[in-house]
N, C-alpha and C positions, 0 to 999 in steps of 0.2 A: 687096279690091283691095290692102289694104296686105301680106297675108299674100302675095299675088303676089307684089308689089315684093321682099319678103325671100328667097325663095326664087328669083329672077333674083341677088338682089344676092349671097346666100351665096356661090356656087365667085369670085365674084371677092374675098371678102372674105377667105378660103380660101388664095388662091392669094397673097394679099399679103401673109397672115400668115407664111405657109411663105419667104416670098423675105426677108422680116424677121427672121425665123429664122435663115433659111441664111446670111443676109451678116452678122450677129452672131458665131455661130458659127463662120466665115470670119475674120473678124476679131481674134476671139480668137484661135483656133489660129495665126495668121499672127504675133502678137504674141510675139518670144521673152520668157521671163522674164531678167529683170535684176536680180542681186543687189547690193545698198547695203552693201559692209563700212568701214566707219570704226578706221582706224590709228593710234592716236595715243598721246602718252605723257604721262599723267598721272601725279601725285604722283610716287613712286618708280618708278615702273613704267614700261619702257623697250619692254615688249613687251605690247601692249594695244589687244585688237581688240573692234569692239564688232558683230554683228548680229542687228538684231529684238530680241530680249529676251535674247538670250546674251554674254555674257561671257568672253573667252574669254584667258588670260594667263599669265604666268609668275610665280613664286611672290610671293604679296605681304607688304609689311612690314604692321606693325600699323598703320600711318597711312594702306596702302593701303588696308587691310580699315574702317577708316572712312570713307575716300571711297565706296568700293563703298557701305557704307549708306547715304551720303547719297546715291546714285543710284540708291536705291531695291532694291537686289540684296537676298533676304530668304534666299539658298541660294549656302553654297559648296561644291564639288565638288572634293575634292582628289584630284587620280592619283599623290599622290608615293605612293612605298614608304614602310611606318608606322617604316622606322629613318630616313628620311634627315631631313637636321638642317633647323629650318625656323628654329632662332633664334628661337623662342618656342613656347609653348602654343598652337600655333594652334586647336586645338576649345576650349577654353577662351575664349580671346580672341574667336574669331565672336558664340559663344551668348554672353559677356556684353556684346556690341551689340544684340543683339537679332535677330539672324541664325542658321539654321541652318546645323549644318556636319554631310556626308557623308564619309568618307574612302573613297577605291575607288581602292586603290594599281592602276598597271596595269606590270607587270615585261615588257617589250618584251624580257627575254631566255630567254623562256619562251614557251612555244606560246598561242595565242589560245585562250580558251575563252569558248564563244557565252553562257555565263549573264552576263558582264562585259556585254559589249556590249547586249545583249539589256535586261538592268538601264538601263543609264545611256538607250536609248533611250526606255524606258518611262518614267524621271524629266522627260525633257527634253521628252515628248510631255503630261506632266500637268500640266508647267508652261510650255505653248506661252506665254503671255499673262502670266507672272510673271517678272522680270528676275532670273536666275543667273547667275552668277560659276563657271567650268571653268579649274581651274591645275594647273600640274606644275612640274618648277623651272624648266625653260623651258615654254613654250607647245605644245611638242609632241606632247605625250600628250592635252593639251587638246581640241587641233585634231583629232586622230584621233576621239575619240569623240565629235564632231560631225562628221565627214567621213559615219558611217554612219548617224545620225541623218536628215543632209541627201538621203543619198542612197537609204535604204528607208522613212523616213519621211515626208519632204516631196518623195518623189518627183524629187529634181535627178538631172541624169544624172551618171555618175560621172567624166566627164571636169571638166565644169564644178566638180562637188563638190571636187574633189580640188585643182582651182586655187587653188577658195576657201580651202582648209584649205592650202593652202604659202603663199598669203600672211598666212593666221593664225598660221603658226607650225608649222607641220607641216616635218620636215626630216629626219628619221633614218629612212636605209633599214628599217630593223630595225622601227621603227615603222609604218611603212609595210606592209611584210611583213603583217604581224600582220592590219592592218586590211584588208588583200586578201582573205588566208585567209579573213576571215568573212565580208566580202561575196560570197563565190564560195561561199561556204558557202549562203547565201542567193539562191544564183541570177542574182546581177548578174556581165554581161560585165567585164570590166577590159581584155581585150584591144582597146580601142578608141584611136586618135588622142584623148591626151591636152592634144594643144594648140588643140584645134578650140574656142576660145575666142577672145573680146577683151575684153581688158583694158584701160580707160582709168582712167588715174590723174588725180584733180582735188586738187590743193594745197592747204590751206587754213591760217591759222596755226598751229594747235598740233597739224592732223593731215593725213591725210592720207586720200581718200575713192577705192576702186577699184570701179571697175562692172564686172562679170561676167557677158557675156551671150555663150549659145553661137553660134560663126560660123555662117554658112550661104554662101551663094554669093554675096551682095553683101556678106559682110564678109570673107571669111577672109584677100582683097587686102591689109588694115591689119592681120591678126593678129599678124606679125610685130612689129611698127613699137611695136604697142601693148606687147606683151610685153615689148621689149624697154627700152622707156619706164617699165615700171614695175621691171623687173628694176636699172635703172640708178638709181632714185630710192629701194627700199629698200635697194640697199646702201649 
């Protein structure tokens, strides 16, 4: 009798499990992602973006490179060119804090080549869950070799990606260039509406916090508004 009961109850237990499934599922995919980058200016450092466990900045003094350790950063990542002047030993100075330093000059007057990029994606994927530190003497070179991390790596589309990375500091056509060449290299569209984003900026004492989530149809109405609400607030 009870082996009965089981075999009536099964296709309904079947059919609840699939509808539990699919409205999850549903759910998810319904959900955009939302990126948290944090803008703020600590110690000497005027240009200093913080997300997930990256770091991402413009060149720092020797009192910045101790803050960075005291928040835990154990990897820095230099893009400068190995002549330009940093005002100190900076490999020197990291490793005796007790932090590794990388130097991967990247010369944006030069043609991209995919082993650069290629490289720095593979460091920043072995160290998803380790907080690194990405500088150049400004933030732009920075920002570029996260721009293609975020977008063959973790997947972001390259409209959203690209937002992210001109509010981190990404700014020079030439740099830009560079980091197109190899995403087309790799297959990603570029030719798409770059503003199909919204941008909300939230204020906070010492920084400043933008959320990044791609438009769709009930948002693109404020994309404007947003954009230009942050356009107004970092300059």
């Amino acid at each position: 009798m009870m082996h009965l009961s089981i075999q009536r109850l099964l296709p309904v237990l079947l059919t609840t499990l699939a509808v539990g499934f699919a409205g999850c599922a549903q759910s998810s995919a319904s959900k955009a992602p939302v990126t948290k980058i944090q803008f703020l200016e600590a110690n000497d450092m005027q240009e200093l973006t913080h997300v997930g466990n990256v770091w991402i900045s413009e060149q720092p003094t020797e009192s910045d490179l101790i803050w960075m350790r005291d928040n835990y950063v154990s990897l820095v990542i230099d893009t400068r060119l190995r002549d330009e002047d940093r005002g100190f030993d900076e490999r020197a100075y990291v490793v005796s804090l007790g932090m590794k330093y990388r130097s991967r000059p990247l010369d944006i007057s030069q043609d991209f080549t995919i082993r650069y990029f290629d490289d720095l994606r593979m460091t920043l994927m072995s160290r998803r869950d380790v907080p690194t530190l990405i500088h150049g003497d400004s933030a732009d070179r920075a920002a570029a070799v996260w721009l293609t991390y975020r977008v063959l790596d973790e997947r972001v589309s390259y409209a959203q990606a690209l937002n992210e990375a001109k509010l981190a500091g990404l700014s020079n056509d030439a740099t830009i260039r560079l980091v197109n060449q190899y995403l087309l290299s790799n297959g990603v569209n570029i030719n798409v509406d770059t503003d199909a984003v919204v941008i909300d900026a939230e204020p906070g004492p010492d920084e400043m916090i933008y959320h990044v989530t791609p438009a769709d149809e009930n948002t693109k109405s404020s994309e404007s508004t947003s954009k230009s609400t942050t356009d107004s607030v970092r300059d």
